[in-house]
C-alpha positions as CSV (number, residue, x, y, z in Angstrom):
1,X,0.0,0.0,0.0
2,X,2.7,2.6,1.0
3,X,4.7,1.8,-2.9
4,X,1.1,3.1,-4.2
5,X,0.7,6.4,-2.5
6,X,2.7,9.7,-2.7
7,X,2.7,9.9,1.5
8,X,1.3,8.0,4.4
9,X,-1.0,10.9,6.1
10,X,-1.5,14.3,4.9
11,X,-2.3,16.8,7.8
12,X,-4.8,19.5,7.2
13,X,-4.0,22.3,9.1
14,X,-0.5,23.5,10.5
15,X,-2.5,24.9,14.5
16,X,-0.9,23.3,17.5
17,X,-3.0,20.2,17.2
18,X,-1.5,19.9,13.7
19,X,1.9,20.5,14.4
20,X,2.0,17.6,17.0
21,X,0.8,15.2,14.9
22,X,3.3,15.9,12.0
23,X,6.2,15.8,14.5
24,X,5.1,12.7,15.8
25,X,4.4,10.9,12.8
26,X,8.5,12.5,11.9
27,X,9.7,10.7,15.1
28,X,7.9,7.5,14.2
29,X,9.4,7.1,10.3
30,X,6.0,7.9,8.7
31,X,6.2,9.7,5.4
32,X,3.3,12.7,6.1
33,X,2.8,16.5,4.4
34,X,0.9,19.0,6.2
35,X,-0.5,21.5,4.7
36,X,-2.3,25.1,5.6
37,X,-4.1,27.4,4.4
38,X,-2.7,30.9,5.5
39,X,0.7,32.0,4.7
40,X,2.5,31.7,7.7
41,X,2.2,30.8,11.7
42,X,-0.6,32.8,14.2
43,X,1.3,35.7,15.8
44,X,-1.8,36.0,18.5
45,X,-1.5,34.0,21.6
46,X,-4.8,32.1,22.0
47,X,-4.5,28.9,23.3
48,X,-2.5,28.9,26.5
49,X,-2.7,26.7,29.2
50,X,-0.9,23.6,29.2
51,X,-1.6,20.8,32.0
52,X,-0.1,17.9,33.4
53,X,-0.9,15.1,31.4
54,X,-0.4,16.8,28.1
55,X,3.3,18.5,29.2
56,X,3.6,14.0,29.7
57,X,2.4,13.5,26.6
58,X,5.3,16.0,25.1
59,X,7.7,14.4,27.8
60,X,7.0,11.0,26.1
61,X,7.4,12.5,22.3
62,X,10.4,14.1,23.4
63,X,9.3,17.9,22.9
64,X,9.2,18.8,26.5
65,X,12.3,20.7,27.5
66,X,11.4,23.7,25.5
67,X,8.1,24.4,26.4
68,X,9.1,23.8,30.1
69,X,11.5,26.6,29.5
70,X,8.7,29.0,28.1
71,X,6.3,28.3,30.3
72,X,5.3,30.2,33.5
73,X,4.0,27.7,35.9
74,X,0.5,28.3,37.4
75,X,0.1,26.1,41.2
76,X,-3.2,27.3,42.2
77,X,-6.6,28.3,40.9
78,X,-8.6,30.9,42.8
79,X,-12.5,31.8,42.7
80,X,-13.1,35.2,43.7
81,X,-16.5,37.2,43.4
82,X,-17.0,40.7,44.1
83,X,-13.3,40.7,46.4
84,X,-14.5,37.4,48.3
85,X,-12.2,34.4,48.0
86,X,-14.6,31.5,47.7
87,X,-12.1,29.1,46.6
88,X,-8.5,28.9,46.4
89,X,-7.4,25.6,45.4
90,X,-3.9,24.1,45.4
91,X,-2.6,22.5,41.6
92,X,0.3,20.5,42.2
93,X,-0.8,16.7,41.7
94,X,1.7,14.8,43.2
95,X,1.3,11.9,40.9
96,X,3.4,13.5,38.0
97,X,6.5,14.8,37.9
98,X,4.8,18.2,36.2
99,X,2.9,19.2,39.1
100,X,1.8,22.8,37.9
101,X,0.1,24.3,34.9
102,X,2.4,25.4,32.2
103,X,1.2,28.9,30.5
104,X,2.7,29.2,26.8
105,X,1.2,31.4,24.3
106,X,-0.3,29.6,21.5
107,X,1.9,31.9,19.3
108,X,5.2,30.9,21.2
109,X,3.6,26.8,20.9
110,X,3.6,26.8,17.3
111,X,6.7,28.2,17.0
112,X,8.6,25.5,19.0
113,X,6.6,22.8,17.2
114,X,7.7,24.5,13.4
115,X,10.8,24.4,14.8
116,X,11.0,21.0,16.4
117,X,9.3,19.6,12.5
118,X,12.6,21.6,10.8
119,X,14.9,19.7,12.8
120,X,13.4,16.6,11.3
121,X,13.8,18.0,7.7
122,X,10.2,18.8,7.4
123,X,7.9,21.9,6.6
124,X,4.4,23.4,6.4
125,X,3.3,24.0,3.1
126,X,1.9,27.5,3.6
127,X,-0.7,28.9,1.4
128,X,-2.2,25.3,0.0
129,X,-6.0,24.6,0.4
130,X,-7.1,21.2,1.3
131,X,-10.4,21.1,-1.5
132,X,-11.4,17.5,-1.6
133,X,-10.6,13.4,-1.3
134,X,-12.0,10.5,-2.7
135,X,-12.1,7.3,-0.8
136,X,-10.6,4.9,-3.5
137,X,-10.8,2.0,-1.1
138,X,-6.8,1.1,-0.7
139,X,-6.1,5.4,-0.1
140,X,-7.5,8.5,-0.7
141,X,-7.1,11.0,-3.7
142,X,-6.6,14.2,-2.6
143,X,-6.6,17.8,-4.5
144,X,-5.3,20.5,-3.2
145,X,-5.1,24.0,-4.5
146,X,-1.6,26.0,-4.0
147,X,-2.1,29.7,-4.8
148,X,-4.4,28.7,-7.6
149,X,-2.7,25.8,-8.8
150,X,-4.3,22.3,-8.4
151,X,-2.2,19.8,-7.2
152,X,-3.0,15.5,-6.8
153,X,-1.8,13.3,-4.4
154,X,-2.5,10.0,-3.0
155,X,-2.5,9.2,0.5
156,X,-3.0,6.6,3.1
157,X,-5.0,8.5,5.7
158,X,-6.3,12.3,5.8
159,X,-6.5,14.1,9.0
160,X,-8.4,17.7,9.4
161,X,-6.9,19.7,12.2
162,X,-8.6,22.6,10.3
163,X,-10.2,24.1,13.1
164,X,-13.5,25.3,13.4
165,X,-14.7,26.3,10.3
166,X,-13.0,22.9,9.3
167,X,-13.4,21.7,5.1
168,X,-12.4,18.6,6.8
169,X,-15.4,18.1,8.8
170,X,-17.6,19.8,6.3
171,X,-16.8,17.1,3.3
172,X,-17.1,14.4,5.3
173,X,-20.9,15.3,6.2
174,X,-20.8,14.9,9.9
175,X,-23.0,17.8,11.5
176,X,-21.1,19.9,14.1
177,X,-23.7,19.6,16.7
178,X,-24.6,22.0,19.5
179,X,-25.6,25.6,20.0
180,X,-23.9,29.7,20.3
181,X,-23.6,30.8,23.2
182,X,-25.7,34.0,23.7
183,X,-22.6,36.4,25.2
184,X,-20.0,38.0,23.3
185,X,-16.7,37.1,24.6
186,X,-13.9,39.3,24.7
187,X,-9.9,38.1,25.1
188,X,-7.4,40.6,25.8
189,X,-3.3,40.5,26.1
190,X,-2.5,42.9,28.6
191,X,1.0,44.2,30.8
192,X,-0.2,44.3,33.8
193,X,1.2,45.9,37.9
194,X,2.5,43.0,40.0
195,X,-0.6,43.2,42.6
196,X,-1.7,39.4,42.4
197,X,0.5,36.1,42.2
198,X,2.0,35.4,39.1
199,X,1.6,31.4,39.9
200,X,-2.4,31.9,40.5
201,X,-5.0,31.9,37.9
202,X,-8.3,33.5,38.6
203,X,-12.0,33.0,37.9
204,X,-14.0,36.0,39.1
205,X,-17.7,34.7,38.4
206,X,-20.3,38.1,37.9
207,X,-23.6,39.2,37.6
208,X,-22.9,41.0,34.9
209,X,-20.7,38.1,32.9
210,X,-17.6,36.2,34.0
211,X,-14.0,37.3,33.7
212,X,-10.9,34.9,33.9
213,X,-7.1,36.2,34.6
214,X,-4.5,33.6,33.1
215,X,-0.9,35.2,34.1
216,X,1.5,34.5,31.3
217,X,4.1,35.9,33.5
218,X,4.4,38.3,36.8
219,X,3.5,41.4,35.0
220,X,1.7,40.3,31.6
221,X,-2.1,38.4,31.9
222,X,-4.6,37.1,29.7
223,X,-8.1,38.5,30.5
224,X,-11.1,36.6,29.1
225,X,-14.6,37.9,29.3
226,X,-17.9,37.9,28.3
227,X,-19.3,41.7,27.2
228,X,-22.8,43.2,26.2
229,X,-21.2,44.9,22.7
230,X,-18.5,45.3,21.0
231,X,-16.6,48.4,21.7
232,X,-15.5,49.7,18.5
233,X,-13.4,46.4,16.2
234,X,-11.3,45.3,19.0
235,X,-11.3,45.8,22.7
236,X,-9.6,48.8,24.3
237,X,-7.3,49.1,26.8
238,X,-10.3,51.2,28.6
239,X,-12.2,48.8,27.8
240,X,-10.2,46.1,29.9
241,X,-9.7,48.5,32.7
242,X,-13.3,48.8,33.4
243,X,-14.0,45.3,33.8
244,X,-11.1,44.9,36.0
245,X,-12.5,47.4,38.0
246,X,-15.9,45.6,38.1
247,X,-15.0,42.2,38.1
248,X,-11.2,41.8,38.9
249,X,-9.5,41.4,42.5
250,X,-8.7,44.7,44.3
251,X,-5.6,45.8,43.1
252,X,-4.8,44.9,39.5
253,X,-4.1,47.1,36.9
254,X,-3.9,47.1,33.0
255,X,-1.0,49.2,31.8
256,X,-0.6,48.5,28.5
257,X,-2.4,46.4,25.2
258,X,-0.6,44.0,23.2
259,X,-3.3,42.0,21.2
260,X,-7.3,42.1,22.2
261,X,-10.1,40.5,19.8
262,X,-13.6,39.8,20.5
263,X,-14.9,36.6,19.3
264,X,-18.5,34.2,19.0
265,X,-18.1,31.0,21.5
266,X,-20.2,27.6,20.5
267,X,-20.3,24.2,22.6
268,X,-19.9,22.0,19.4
269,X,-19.3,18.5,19.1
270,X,-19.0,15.9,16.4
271,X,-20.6,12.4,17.1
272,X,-18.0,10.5,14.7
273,X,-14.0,11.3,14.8
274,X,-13.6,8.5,11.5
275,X,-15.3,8.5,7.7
276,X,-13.1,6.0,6.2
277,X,-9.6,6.8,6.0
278,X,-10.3,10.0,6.9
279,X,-10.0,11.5,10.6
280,X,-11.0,14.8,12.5
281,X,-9.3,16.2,15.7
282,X,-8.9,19.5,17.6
283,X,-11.5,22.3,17.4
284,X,-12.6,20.5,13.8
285,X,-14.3,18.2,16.1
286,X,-14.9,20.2,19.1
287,X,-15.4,23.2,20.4
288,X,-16.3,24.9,24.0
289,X,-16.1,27.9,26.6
290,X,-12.5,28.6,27.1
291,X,-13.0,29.0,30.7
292,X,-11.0,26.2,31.7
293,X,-8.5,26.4,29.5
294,X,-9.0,22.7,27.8
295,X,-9.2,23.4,24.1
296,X,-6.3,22.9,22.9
297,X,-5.2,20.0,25.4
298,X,-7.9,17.7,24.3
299,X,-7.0,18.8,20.4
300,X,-3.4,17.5,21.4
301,X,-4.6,14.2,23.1
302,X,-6.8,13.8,20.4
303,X,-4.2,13.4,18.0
304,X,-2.0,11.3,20.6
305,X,-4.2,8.3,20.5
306,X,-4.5,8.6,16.6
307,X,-1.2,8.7,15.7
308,X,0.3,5.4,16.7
309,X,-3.1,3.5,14.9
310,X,-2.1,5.4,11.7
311,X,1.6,3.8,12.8
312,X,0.1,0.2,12.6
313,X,-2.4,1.1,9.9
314,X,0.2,1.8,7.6
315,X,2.4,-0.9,9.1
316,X,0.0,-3.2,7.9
317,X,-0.9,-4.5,11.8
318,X,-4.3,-2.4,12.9
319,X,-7.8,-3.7,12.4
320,X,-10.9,-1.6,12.1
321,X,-11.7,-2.1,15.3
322,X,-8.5,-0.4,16.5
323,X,-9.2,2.4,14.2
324,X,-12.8,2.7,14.9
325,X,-11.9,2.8,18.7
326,X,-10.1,6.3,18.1
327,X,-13.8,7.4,18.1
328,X,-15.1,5.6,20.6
329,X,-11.9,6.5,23.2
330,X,-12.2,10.2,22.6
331,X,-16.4,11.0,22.2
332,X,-16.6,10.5,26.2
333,X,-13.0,12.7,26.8
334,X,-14.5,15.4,24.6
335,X,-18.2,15.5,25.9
336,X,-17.0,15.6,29.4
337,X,-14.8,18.2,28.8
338,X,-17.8,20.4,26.7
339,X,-20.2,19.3,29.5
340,X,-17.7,20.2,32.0
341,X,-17.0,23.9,30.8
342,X,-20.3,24.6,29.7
343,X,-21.6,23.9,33.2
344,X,-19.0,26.2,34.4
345,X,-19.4,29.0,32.0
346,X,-22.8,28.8,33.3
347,X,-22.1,29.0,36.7
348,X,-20.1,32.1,36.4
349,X,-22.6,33.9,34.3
350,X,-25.9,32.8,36.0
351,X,-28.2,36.4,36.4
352,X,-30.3,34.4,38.8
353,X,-29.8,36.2,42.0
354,X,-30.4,32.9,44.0
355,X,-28.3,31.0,42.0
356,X,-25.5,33.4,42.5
357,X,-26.0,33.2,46.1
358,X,-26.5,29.4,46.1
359,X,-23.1,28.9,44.4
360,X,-21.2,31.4,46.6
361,X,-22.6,29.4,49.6
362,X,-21.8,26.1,47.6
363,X,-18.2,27.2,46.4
364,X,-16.3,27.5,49.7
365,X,-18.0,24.5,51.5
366,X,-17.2,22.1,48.5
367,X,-13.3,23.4,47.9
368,X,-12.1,22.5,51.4
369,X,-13.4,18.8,50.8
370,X,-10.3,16.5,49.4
371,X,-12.6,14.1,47.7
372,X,-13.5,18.2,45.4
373,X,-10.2,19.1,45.6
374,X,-8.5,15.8,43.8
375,X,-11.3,15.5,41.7
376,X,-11.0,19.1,40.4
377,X,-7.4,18.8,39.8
378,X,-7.5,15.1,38.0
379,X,-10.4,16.7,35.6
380,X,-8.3,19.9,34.9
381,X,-5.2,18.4,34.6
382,X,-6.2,15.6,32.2
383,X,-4.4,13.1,34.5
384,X,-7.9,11.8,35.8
385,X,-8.3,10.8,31.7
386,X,-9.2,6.6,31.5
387,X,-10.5,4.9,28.8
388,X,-12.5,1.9,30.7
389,X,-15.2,1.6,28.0
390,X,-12.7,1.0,25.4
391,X,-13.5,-1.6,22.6
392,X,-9.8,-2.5,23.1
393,X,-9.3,-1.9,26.6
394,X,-9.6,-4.5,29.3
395,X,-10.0,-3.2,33.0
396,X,-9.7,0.5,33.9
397,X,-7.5,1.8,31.1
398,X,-5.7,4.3,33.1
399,X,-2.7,6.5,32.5
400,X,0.7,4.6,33.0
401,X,3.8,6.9,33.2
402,X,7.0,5.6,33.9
403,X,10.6,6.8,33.6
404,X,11.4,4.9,30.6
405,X,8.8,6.3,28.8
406,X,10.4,10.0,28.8
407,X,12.2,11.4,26.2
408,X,11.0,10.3,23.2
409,X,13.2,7.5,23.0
410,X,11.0,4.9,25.4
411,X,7.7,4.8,23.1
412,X,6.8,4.5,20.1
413,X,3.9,2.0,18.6
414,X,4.7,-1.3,20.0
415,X,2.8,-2.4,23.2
416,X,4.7,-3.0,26.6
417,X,4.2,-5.8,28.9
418,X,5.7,-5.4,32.3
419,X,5.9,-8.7,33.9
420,X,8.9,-10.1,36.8
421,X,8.2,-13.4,35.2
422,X,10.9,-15.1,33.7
423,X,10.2,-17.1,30.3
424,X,11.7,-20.5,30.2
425,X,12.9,-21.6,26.8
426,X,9.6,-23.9,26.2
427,X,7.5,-21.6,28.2
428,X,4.3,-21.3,25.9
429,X,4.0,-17.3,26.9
430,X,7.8,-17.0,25.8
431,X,7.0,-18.8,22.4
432,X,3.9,-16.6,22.0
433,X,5.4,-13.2,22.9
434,X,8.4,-14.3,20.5
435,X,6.0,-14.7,17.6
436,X,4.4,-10.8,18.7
437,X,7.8,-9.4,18.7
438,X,6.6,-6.6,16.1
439,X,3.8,-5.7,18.3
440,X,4.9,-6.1,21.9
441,X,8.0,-5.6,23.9
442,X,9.0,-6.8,27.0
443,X,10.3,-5.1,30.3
444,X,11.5,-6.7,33.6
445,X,9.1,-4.6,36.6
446,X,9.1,-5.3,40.2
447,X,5.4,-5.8,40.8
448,X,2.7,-8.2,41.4
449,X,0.5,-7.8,38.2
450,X,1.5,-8.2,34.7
451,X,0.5,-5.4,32.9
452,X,0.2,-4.3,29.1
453,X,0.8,-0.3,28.8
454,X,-0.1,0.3,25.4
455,X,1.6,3.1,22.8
456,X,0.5,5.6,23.9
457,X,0.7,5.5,27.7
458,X,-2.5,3.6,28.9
459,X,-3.1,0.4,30.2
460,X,-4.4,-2.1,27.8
461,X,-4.8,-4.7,30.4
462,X,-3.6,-6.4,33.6
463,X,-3.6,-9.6,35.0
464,X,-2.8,-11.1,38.3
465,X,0.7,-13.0,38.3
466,X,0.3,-16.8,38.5
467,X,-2.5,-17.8,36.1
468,X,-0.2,-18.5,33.0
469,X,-3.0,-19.7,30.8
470,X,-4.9,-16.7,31.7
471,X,-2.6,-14.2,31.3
472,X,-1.4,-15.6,28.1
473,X,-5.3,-16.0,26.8
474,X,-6.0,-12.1,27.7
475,X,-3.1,-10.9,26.2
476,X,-3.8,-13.0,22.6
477,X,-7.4,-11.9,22.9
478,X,-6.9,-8.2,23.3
479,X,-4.0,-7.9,20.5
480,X,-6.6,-9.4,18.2
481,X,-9.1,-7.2,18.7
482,X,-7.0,-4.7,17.3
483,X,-4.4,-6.1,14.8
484,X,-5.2,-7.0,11.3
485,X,-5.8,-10.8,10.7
486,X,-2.4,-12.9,10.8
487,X,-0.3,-10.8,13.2
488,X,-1.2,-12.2,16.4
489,X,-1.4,-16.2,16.4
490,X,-4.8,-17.8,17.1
């Protein structure tokens, strides 16, 4: 299949989401072109939070370093209405070795993932339009259009990271599904005075609309909020300086404007991620209140449990069902994080005098509870993310990270099976995971349970140590779930 076609995945759409996937597919040997639309990067930082699991996801695909270097690290999250603190809440989950919330400009993100693709001898082709495929059953014919110029290619897989407005999404025929929210929402850049932490982000809930303060360092913040109108085509510094005033904390002050733009919110969600050889991620297949900050981190672990299937797709090893299950892994992930941010845009912005009163009553009793507190944390910080309804999943399917998964180095698209067994020569779970040697490896761990972590950094499945004929039966049965017929012995 791969002599046939001109690359193994063309990438529509060079936005963070994007960018990952191309550098991943780099680091894994697959041939890939990604293409977009405009003629060079976003210089407007609009994404920006980046949270635990996803700075492990970059640990694991070896990009971390520089964004940990960029970053200014957020370790708590505060609620405050009308100068009342009704929450502050502590962000360092102890469980990962990034115990913070790392706050890079969406701008500044792109730019270290261009950068990290060069190093790999690859590039965005700028200013080509992604205008249709054909399905042709073995790949997908694809026309492009580069400054008016049509151009044909054949590919294994499409994926639209296209955002939004995606041509992806809208050629496929799946209906974006959801509603507009009613406010206008207004996001400013702004240098700010020193008055509140630079490691504290802020959600100031308000009767007359919700503001958020995202510091991006000591003295510069991001300041989200919803307006009644436009004032004039973008925000104004005055603008931004009254609903400080208003809605703020005491004290802080906007000094100066670098970038400000109002813009429309939707909670939009696709109910199919897969047409075919042809896959959506990122805001192409969902979108949601950026209070929260979550957008672009699911786009990012969207694309994380795609990539390696592509990688055994093209490999000739993945079945439909582990291609189907790209869908059905990341529909719940996606509508709890929608559900979750709509219900706390909602909160913020409620008019209902009772229910303002009723959650600033609520809002202080829950936050001192440690069942709220981890629970808050593990939703924001995408380290509470499991996938136990998985069609290829058996057991819990939570996160695994491990030392030897860092770097880039540890993990590619072969499964892992920890075990402290040791295989005899005639052993039949030797002679088995010998003839799976292009699908699984094996590592020596110190535990009870033999466990299978799979590519990307979940847990396929575990089994107690000392039941041979179980393990070894699990093991066969869940590798054929999702391997094409003839790769995993019957």
């Amino acid at each position: 299949m791969r002599a046939a076609v001109d690359t193994d995945v063309l990438i529509v759409g060079a936005g963070p989401v994007g960018l990952f996937l191309a550098n991943e597919c780099a680091r894994r040997g697959l041939r890939f072109r990604i293409i977009e639309a405009n003629a060079t990067q976003s210089e407007h930082s609009k994404a920006l939070a980046i949270f635990p699991r996803t700075l492990e996801i970059f640990d694991m695909a070896g990009l971390v370093g520089p964004f940990l270097e960029a970053a200014n690290r957020v370790t708590s999250v505060a609620v405050i209405s009308h100068q009342n603190t009704l929450a502050r809440i502590h962000f360092a989950p102890a469980e990962s070795p990034y115990a913070f919330i790392a706050m890079v400009p969406q701008d500044i993100t792109e730019r270290l993932l261009v950068t990290q693709l060069n190093r790999a001898g690859a590039a965005v082709e700028y200013r080509t339009k992604f205008i249709s495929a054909t399905d042709e059953e073995d790949c997908m014919s694809v026309t492009l259009d580069r400054e008016g110029v049509p151009l044909k290619l054949r590919a294994c897989f499409v994926v639209g990271c296209d955002g939004a407005h995606s041509t992806v999404r809208r050629l496929l025929g799946l209906p974006f599904e959801g509603r507009e929210y009613e406010a206008l929402f207004m996001l400013a850049d702004v240098e700010t005075n020193d008055a509140l932490p630079g490691d504290e982000m802020q959600l100031c809930p308000h009767e007359s609309g919700p503001l958020a303060i995202f510091p991006m360092s000591g003295t510069r913040r991001r300041i989200v909020a919803t307006v009644e109108k436009s004032d004039g085509e973008v925000p104004s510094l005055a603008l931004v300086q009254r609903l400080l005033c208003m809605r703020a904390p005491h004290g802080i002050e906007a000094t100066r404007l670098n970038w400000s733009s109002y813009f429309r919110i939707h909670h939009r969600e696709v109910a199919r991620l897969r047409v075919g050889r042809t896959f959506i991620a990122g805001d192409a297949a969902h979108i949601h209140s950026p209070f929260g900050g979550q957008g672009m981190n699911t786009g990012l672990q969207d694309v994380w449990n795609l990539v390696w299937k592509l990688d055994l797709a093209v490999r000739g090893h993945a079945s439909e069902t582990l291609l189907d299950s790209y869908t059905a892994e990341r529909r719940p992930v996606i509508k709890a994080v929608v559900r979750t941010t709509d219900l706390l845009t909602k909160a913020m912005a409620t008019p209902s005098k009772f229910a303002q009163t009723l959650r600033d009553a609520l809002i202080p009793r829950l936050s001192h509870l440690p069942a709220f507190q981890h629970a808050f944390v593990q939703r924001l910080s995408g380290l509470g993310i499991a996938y136990r309804h998985s069609p290829i999943i058996e057991g819990s399917g939570e996160r695994y990270f491990d030392e030897w998964q860092r770097g880039g180095r540890g993990i590619g698209s072969h499964f892992v099976l920890l075990t402290n067994s040791d295989f005899s020569s005639g052993d039949p779970q030797r002679q088995f995971l010998e003839s799976v040697a292009d699908l699984v490896d094996v590592r020596r761990a110190n535990f009870e349970d033999t466990v299978l972590v799979r590519p990307d950094g979940y847990v396929a499945c575990s089994a107690r140590r000392g039941n041979a004929a179980h393990e070894l039966s699990s093991l066969r049965s869940l590798l054929q779930r999702q391997t094409a017929p003839g790769n995993v012995p019957g």
